[in-house]
N, C-alpha and C positions, 0 to 999 in steps of 0.2 A: 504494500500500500504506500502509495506517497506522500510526503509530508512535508509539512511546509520547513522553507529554512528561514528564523532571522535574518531582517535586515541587520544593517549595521545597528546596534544600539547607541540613545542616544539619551543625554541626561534629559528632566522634565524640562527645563528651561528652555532647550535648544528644542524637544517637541512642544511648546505650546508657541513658542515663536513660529514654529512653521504651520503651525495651525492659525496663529491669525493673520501671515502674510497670505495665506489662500482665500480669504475672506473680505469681500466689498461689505464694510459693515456698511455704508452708505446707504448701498442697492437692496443688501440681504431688512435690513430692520429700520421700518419707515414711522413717520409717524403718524399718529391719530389722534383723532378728539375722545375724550372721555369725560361726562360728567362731572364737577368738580367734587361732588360729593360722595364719586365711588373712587377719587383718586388717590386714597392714600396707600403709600408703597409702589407707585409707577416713578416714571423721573419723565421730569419736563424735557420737551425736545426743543423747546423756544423759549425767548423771556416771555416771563406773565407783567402785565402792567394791569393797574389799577382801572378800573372804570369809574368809580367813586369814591368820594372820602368816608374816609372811618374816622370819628360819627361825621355824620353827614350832616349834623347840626349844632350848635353850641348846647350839649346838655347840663343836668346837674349831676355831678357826681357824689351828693351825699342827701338824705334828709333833711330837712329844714326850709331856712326861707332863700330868694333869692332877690336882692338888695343893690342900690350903686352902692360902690365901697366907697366912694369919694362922700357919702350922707354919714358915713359910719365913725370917721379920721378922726372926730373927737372923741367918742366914747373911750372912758375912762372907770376902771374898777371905782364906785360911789360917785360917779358922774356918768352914771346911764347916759345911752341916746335914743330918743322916743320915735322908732317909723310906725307912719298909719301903713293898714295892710290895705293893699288891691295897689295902690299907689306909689309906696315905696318900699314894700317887703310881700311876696307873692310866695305863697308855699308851695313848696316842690316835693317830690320823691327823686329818688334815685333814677335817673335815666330821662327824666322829663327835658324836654328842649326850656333851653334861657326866655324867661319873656324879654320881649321889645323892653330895650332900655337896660337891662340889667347884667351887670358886669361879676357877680360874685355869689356865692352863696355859705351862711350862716349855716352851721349844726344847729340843730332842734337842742343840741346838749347845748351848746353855747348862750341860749336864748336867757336873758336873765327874767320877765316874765309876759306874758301874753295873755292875751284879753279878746274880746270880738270888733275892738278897736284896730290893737295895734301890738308891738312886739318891743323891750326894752332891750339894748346889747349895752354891754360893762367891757367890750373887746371892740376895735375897729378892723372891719375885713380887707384885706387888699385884692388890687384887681386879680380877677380870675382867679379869686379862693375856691376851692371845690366845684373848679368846671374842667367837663370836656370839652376841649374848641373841638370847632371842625376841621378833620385833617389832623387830629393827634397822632392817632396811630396811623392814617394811612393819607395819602393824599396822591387824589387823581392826578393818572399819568403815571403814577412812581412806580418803581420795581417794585413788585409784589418778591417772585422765586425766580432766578436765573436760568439760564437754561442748563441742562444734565441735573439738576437738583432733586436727590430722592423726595418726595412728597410726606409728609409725616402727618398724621389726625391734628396736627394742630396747625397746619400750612391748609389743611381746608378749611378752617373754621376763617384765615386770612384770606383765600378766593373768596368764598363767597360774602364775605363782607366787603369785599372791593368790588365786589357785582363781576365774578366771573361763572358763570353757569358751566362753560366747558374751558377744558383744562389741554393742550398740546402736549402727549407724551408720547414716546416712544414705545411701538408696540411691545407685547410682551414676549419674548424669547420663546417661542415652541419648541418642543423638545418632544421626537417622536420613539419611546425606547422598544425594541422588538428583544424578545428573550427566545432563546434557542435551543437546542435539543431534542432528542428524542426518548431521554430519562427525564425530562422535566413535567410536574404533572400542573396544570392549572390550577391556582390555588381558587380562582372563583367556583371551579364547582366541590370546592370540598373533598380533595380524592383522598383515598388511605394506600400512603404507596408500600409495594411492593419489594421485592430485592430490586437494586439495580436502579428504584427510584426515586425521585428527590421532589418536592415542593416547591414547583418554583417561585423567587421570592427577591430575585436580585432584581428584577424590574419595576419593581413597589418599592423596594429602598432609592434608586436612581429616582423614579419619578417625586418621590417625597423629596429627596435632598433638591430637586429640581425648585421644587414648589416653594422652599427657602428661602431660594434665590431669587423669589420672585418671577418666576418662569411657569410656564402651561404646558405640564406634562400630559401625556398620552400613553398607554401601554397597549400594543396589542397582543393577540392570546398569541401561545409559544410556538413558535416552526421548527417543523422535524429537522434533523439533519440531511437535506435533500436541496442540495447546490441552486435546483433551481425554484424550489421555493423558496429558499432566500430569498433569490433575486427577484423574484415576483414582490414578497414583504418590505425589499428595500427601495424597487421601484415606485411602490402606491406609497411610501413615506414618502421620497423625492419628488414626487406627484402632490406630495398635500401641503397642504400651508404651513410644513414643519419650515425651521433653520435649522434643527440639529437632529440627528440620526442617528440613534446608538444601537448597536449589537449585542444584545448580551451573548457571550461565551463564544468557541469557536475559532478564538482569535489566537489561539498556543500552537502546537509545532506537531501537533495530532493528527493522523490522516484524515478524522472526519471536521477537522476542523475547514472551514471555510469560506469565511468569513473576507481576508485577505482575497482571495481569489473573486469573490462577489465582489469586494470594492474597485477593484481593476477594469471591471465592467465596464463600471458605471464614472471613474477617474482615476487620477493618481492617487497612490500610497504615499502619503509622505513620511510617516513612523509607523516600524514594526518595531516595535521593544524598546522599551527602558530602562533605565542603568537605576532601577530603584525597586527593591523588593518588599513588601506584596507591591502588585501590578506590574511586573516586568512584562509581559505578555500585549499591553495597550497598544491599538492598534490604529491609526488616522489616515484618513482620506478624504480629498474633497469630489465634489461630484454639481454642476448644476446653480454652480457659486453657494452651494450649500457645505458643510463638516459633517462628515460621516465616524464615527467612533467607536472603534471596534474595543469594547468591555471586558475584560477579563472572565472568566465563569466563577472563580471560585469568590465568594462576598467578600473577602477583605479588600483581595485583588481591586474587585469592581471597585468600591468606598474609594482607595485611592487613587484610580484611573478618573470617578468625580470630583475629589477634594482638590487634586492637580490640577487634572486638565479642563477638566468640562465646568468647576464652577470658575477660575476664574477667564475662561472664553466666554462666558454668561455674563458676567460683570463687564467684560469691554465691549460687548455686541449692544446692552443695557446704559454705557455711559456712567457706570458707578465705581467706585474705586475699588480693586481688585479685594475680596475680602481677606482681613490680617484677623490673627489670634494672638492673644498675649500669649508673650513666654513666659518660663521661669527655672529656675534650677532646680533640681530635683535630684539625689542622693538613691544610690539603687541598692534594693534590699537584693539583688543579686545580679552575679553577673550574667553581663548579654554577649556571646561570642556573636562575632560578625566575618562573611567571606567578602575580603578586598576586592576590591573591583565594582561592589556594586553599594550604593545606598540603600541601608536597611532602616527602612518604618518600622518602628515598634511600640505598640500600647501599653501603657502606662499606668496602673491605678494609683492614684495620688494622694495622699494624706498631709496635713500637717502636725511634726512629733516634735515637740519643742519650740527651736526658731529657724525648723528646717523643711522644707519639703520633701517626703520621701519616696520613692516612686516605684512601685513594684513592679518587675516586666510580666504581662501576661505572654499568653501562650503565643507563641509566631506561626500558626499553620496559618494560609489563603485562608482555608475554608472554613475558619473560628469564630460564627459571626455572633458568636457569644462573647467576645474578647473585642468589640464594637460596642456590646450597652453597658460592659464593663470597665471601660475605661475613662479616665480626666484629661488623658494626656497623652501626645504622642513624641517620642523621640527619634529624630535621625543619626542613625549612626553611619559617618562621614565613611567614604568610599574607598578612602587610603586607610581607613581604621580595621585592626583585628577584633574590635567591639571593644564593652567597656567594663570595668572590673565592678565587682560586688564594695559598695563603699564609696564610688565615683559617682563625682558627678557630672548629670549630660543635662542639656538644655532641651526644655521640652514646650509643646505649645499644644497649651490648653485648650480642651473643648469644652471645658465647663465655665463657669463664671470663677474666678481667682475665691472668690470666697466661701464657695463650697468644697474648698482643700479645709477650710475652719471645720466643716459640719462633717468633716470624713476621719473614721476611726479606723486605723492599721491595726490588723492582724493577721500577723506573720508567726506560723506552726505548723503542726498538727491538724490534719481537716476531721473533719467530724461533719454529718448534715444539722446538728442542732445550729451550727453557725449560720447552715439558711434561715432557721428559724427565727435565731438572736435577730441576722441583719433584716428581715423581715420587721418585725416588732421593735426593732430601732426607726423604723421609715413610719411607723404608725405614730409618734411621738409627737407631742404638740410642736416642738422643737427636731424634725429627723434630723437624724442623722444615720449615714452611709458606712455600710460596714466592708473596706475594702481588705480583703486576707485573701491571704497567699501560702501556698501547700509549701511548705519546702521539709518539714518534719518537724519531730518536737525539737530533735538538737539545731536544727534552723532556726525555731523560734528562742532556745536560750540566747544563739549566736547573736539575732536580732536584738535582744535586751541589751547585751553585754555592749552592742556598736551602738544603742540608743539611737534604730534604727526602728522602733516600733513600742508602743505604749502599751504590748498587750500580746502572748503570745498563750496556743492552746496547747497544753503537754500533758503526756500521760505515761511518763518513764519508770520501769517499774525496776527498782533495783531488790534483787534477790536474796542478796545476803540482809538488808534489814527491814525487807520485807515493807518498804517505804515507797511513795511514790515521789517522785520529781523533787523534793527537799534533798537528797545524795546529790543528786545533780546538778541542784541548784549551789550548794555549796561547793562542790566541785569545777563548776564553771563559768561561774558570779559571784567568784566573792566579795568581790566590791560594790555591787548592784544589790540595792536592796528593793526585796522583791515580797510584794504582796499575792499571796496564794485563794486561790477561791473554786471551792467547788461547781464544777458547770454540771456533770453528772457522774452517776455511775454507770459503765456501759457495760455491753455485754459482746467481746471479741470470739470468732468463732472459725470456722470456716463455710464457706460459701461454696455452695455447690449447685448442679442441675438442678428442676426438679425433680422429683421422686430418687435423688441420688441415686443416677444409673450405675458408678462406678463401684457404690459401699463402699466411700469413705467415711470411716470412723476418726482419726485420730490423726494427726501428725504424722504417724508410723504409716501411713498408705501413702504420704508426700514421696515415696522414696521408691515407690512400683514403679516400673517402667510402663504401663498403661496409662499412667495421672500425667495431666501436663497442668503446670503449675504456673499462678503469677505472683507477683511479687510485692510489696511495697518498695520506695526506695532508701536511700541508705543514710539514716538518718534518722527515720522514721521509726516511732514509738512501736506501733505494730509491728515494723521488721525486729525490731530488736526483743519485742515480744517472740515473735518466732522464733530465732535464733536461738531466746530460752529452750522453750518447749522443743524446739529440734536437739539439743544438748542432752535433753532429760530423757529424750528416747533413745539418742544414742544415733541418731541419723546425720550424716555427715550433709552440710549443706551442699556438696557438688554430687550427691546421691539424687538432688530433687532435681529433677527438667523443668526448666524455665525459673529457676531458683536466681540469674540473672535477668528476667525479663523484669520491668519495675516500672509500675506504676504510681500516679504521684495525689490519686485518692481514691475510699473506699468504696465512691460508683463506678468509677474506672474501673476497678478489679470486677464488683459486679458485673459490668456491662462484658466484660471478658470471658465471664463465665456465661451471662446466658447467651452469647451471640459462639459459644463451641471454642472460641480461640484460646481457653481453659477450662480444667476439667475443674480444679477448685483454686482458693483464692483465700489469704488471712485476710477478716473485715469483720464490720460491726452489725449485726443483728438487724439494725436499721436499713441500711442498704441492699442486706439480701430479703429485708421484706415489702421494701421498693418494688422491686423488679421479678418477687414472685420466686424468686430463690429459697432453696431447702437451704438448710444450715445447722450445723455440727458443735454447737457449745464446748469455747475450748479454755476463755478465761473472763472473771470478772475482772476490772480496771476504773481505778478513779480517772477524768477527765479534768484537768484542772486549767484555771486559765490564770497566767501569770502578769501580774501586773507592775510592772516602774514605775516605784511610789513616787521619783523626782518628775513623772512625766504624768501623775492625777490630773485631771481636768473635769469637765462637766462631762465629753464625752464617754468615758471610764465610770464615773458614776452613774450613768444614765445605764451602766451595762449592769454595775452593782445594782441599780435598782430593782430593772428587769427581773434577776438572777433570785431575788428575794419575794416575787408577785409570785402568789398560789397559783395565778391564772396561767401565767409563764411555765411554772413546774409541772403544772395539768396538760400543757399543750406537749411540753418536753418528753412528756411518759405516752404523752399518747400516739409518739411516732414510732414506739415498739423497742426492745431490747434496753432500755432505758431505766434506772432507778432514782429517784429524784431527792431519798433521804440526808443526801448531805450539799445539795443545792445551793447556793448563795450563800455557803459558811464558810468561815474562813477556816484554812487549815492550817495545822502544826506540825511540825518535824516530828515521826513516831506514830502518829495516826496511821497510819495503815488506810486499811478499809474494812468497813464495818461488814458483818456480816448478813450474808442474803437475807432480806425478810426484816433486815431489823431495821 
């Protein structure tokens, strides 16, 4: 089969350059009339000038009377000045036009006293005391909004006070997205896919980021892999009132890809690839004086084939300033290798611990598009760089608002599912707050305390000779950090197997049959090092067990390994194999504790100690199965152990 080859790659910079020298923005995006009162969020394409003055008449701007202030000049605190009304003092409200003759207006507070006469003042007014002239705010003829000027709800409230009924802007950028495939199933009719197939969904992200931007997305339903229905889907876009053109998937070095081959058709190529990963795969052409843009498949891919290229070609076709993100430095709870040559995007969940930003790397696959509602922040890691170490810092640019790093609580450990539940019930707060944690294991989360690279870590270490949880440890590799200990639960560790456990495993001691294929935690990990026990106590050598290196970095990951066959069993928690409908083999009980840096207490931390001490919380906690909740929200002590089942 044949397959496509790379063009030369090229950085984003030099492909969005050549994406808008292909481009008559002139020709391609004209402009139009639009109501002034549906304009806010378009950009003007001419100057707006005034038709009328704002106010259009000398009003009052306060309650009271309205007076010559030249009658007033002598009033004096115990030398009142006497005006008759109708003739030299006429009462107003707020907004009434000046009578004939009257230059000022008196507060009704000011009034020393009043009668059906007349009105006494102890103050004298000066001209144009609490009025609006005409022409204050606006005066005919004058610039209203410039031309390219984003339109904001309060630049209409200034049209049509200046009597402008329609408003001259530039159309709104259309953007036509086709998604592609022959594994992809339409998500409007609700399908349940199969092996082999996927939901598709990368064209409802494109079109929403589209709509952001102030743009008029379109998505039509998805085209098989069939060269020349594409070209049929990419003709009737080129055919409609689109400017832009996107392909979703098809656009990589696959044989069914063919995507590139359609754009050739219809014009030049001018980018196949980019020197920046996720998206290396983006693909451009013009056709028609229109930008054709061929999408990455996999969702992160695509996100930065839009974040790149396609929004800000949106912003110059729009006349608005290309969109910018604040940066900031951010401190990495671990390291990110990187392969030279190319620019690696990488997401970020962001906290602030102390007077630092800390920034955890989530996962890098394309196709993570979980690692997208997960993230604050995104960092580049530069092209001549081998990546960046655990403890460095990289410059990242935020997708959130700078001060939602304030309302985001780090935790770096031990995974455990009650932490979906904590970060759930942290978000329900009258106050949320964001619970961003990162697997790296329980000795990752002491690591994290000791670098005061985290306020908070989840451990569950069980050291054998004193029969102690995470306190040995803790002294052993924090002595200096002191550390607040808090029970989150008691869990119940086991193994994870089929249903109806086809294999009959019982115990540790079947990890070591040549029929078991085994997964792993990774190395570091409370649970691995749990096993490691219990492998020691039977006498089973760990290079005896198959897949005893395969390692997984949480205990739905291992689940999901066992019930999709690619393991036969798996060390995890009770919870997760009753997730997913998993048998499971009780192999220990274990305290869960969450460690806290008392130099790093805040509201966020107590918000968790609150949580940790609600009945409502410990009822939820138990009700996710394998769970014991009697030593919940306490704090522990060196020597406690764990209490016994039942008690």
């Amino acid at each position: 089969m044949r397959r496509n080859v790379y063009l030369e790659m090229v950085s984003v910079e030099e492909a969005l350059a050549a994406a808008l020298a292909a481009l008559d923005r002139d020709r391609l995006v004209r402009p139009e009339a639009v109501p002034a009162q549906e304009a806010a969020g378009r950009v003007t394409s001419a100057p707006v000038f005034a038709r009328y003055s704002s106010p259009t008449f000398h009003s009052a701007a306060m309650d009271g009377y309205a007076v010559q202030s030249a009658a007033t000049f002598t009033a004096r605190e115990g030398r009142p000045v006497r005006l008759a009304k109708g003739a030299q003092a006429v009462a107003v409200n707020t907004g009434h036009p000046l009578p004939q003759g009257m230059d000022a207006v008196v507060m009704i507070e000011h009034v020393l006293e009043e009668d059906a006469a007349g009105i006494s003042l102890e103050r004298p007014a000066f001209p144009w005391q609490h009025v609006r002239r005409i022409g204050e705010d606006l005066v005919a003829t004058e610039l209203v909004l410039p031309q390219n000027h984003p339109i904001t709800p309060y630049d209409v409230g200034a049209l049509l006070s200046a009597g402008i009924w329609e408003v001259r802007c530039w159309e709104r950028v259309r953007v036509t997205v086709i998604p592609t495939g022959d594994e992809v199933l339409d998500y409007t009719r609700r399908p349940e896919p199969g092996p082999g197939q996927v939901v598709e969904s990368n064209s409802s992200v494109l079109c929403s980021l589209a709509r952001t931007w102030g743009c008029a997305a379109t998505r039509v339903p998805p085209v098989p892999d069939d060269p020349e229905a594409l070209a049929r889907a990419v003709e009737a876009a080129l055919e409609s009132d689109a400017h832009l053109v996107v392909v979703g998937a098809g656009s990589s070095a696959g044989s069914k890809d063919f995507t590139r081959a359609t754009f050739e058709k219809f014009g030049p190529v001018l980018v196949h690839g980019l020197t920046v990963m996720p998206g290396k795969p983006t693909l451009i052409g013009a056709a028609r004086g229109k930008l054709l843009v061929g999408a990455p498949g996999y969702p992160v891919s695509a996100v930065v084939c839009a974040e790149e290229i396609l929004a800000p070609v949106c912003a110059w076709l729009t006349r608005v300033p290309r969109p910018e993100r604040r940066e900031v430095d951010a401190v990495l709870t671990r390291a990110v290798p990187s392969k030279p040559g190319m620019t690696e995007l990488v997401r970020l969940a962001v906290g602030r611990v102390g007077d630092r930003n800390v920034g955890t790397p989530l996962a890098r696959g394309a196709g993570l598009i979980s690692t997208l509602t997960k993230a604050q922040a995104v960092a580049a890691i530069p092209a001549a760089s081998e990546g960046a170490p655990a403890g460095g810092a990289v410059r990242a640019r935020l997708l959130v608002p700078e001060e939602e790093l304030s309302r985001t609580l780090v935790v770096v450990g031990s995974h455990d599912n009650t932490l979906d539940l904590l970060a759930n019930e942290l978000m329900g707060l009258e106050q949320p707050i964001r619970l961003a944690s990162t697997h790296v294991g329980s000795m990752g989360g002491l690591a994290a305390l000791r670098d005061g690279l985290a306020p908070l870590a989840g451990c569950h270490l069980f050291d054998p000779a004193s029969k102690d949880f995470n306190f040995p440890f803790i002294a052993r590799h924090l002595p200096d950090v002191r550390v607040k200990v808090v029970n989150l639960a008691i869990r119940h560790q086991g193994l994870m197997v089929a249903p109806g456990n086809p294999k009959n495993i019982r115990s540790v001691a079947d990890l070591a049959r040549e029929d078991v294929a085994f997964v792993n935690r990774q190395r570091g990990a409370g649970t691995r090092i749990l096993l490691d026990w219990h492998l020691s106590q039977a006498g089973v050598a760990p290079g005896a067990v198959r897949g005893y290196a395969k390692e997984e970095y949480t205990h739905m990951a291992v689940a999901v390994n066992v019930l999709t066959g690619a393991a036969d069993a798996g060390l995890g928690i009770f919870a997760a194999a009753r997730a997913l409908g998993l048998d499971f083999v009780p192999l220990a009980r274990e305290r869960y504790d969450l460690l806290l840096a008392e130099d790093l207490l805040d509201r966020r931390t107590e918000a968790v100690l609150g949580l940790l001490s609600d009945p409502v919380f410990q009822a939820k906690v138990a009700g996710l199965g394998g769970y014991e909740t009697t030593l919940t929200g306490r704090e522990m002590v060196p020597g406690q152990g764990l209490e016994p089942a039942g008690a």
